[in-house]
N, C-alpha and C positions, 0 to 999 in steps of 0.2 A: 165282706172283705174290706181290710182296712188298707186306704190307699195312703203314701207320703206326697206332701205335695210342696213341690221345692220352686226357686223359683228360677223366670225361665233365664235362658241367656241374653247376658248383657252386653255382648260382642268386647270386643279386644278391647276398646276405648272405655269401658266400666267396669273393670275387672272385678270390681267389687261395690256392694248397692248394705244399704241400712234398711233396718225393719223398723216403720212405721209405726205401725199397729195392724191392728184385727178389725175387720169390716162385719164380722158374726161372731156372735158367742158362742161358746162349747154347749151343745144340745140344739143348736137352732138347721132345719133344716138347708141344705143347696141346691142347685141345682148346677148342671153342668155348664161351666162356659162363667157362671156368675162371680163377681169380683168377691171373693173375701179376705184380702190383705192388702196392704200398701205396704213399698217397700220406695226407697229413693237414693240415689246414684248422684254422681255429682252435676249428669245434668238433667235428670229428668225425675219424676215419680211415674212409677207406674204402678198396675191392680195387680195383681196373682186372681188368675180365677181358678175354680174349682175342675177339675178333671175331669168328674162326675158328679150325678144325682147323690147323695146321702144326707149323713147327719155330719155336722163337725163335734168329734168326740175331744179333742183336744188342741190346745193351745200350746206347742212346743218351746215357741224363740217372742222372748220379749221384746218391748218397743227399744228403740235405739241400738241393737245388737247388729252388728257388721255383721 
């Protein structure tokens, strides 16, 4: 089952956060809970971690994309 994995809320004060980068490659296993993105807002960075166990089959949003 392929899961989307978005990122989480960044309450009323960060309406909107930029994408980093990729903290795994596409084919590299996860596990649940584990960081695989960065993303950063205008005051913080924070991880995206994974949802669940799987594989990362793809890479959607590029670095710098709002």
């Amino acid at each position: 089952m392929d899961l989307e994995i978005t990122v989480p809320d960044l309450g009323e004060e960060s309406p909107e956060a930029t994408f980093v980068g990729w903290l795994k490659s596409v084919g590299e296993p996860v596990r649940a809970g584990e960081a695989i993105a960065e993303v950063m807002t205008q005051k913080v960075n924070l991880e995206v971690a994974s949802p669940a166990d799987g594989v990362l089959h793809a890479q959607l949003v590029e670095p710098e994309q709002t």
